[in-house]
SEDONU-844760 format. One line per field, with one value per residue (C-alpha): x, y, z; residue in three letters. Coordinates in Angstrom, 2 decimals, decimal comma. Example, Ala and Ser with C-alpha at 12.3 -4.5 7.8 and 13.67 -1.06 7.14 Angstrom:
BEGIN
c1 c(12,30:13,67)
c2 c(-4,50:-1,06)
c3 c(7,80:7,14)
type c(ALA:SER)
//
This chain:
BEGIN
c1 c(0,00:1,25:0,75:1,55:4,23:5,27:4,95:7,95:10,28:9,64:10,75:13,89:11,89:11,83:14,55:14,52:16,46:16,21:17,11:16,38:15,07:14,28:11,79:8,49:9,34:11,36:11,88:12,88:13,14:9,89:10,60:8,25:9,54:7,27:9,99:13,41:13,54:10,35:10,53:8,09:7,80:5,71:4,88:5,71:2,55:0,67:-2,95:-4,51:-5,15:-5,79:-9,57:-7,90:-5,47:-6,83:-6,01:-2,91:-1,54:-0,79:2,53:3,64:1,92:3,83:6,73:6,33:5,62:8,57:10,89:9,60:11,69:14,78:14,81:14,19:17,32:19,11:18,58:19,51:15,30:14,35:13,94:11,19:9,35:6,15:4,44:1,82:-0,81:-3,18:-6,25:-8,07:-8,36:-10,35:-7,38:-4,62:-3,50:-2,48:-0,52:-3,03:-0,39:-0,35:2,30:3,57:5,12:8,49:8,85:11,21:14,31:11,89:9,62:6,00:3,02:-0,59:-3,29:-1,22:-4,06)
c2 c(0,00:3,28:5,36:3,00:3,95:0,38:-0,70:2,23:0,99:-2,59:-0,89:0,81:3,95:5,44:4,85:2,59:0,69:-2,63:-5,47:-8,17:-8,86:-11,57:-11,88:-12,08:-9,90:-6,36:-5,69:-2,71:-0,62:1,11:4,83:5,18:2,30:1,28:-0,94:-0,77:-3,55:-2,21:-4,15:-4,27:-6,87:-6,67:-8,77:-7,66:-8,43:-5,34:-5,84:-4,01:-5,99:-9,68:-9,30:-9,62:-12,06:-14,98:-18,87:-18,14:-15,87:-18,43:-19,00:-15,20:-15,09:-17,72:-16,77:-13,20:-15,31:-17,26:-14,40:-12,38:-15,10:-15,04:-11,27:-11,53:-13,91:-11,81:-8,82:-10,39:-10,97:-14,54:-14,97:-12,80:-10,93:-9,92:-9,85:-7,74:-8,05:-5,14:-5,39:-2,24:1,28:0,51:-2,20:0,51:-0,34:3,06:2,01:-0,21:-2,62:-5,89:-5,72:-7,08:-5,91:-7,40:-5,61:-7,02:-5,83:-4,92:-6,91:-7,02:-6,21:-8,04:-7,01:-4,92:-2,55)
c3 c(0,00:-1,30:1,84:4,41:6,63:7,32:4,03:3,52:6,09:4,52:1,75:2,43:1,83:5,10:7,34:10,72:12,79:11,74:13,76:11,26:8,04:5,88:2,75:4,54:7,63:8,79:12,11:13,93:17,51:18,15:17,61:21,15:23,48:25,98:27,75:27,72:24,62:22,20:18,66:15,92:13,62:10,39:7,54:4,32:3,07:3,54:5,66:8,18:11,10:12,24:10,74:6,91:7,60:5,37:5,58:3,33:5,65:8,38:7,21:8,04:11,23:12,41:11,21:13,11:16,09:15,43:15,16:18,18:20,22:17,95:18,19:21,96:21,82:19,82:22,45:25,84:26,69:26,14:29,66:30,09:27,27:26,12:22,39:21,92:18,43:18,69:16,33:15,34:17,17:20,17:21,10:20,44:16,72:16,03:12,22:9,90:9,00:11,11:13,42:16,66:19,03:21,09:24,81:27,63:29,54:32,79:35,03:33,17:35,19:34,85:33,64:30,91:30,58)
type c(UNK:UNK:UNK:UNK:UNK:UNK:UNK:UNK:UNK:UNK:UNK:UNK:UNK:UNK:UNK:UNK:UNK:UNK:UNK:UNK:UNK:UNK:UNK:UNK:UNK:UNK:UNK:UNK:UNK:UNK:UNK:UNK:UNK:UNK:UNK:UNK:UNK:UNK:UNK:UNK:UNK:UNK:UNK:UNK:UNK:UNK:UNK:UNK:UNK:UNK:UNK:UNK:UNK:UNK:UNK:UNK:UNK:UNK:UNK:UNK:UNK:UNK:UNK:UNK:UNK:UNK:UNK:UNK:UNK:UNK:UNK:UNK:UNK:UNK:UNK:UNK:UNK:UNK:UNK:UNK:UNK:UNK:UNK:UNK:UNK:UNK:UNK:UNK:UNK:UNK:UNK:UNK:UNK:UNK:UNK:UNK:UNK:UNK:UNK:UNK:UNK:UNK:UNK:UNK:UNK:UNK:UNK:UNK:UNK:UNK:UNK:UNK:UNK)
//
């Protein structure tokens, strides 16, 4: 999608700091971290939320799922860490472009909000 930021940085259109990236997935540091590790990792297959993911997307998902612990390996985290798919507004999504998010490197409190 044209105007999608993600879609940019998935791109090499917009700069980021990417941790890791392979040909269905980019990640990168969240440019507003929530916890002192904050990564985001999004398909390259451009859609909105969880609602449009489609049968023939369950390869990426797990493969996002897959790399959140690889990336929380790769940052010193994998004993404690937290991944975090929010699906439209009202849940916090605030970029349409499925994404999830990697936090750890503090003590994580429950409920998470």
């Amino acid at each position: 999608m044209a105007e999608c930021i993600f879609c940019k940085i998935a791109a090499g259109q917009i700069p980021a700091r990417i941790v890791h990236q392979d040909d269905q997935a980019v990640v990168f540091e969240d440019l507003n971290p929530q916890a002192p590790v904050h990564l985001l990792i999004i398909p390259r297959k451009h859609f909105m939320s969880l609602n449009e993911a489609a049968a023939e997307d369950r390869d990426v998902l797990g493969h996002i799922h897959l790399l959140a612990a690889k990336v929380a390996a790769m940052r010193g985290i994998s004993d404690g860490f937290r991944t975090v798919l929010n699906n439209g507004a009202r849940a916090g999504q605030t970029v349409s472009h499925l994404h999830l998010h990697v936090l750890g490197g503090r003590q994580m409190t429950w409920p998470p909000g």
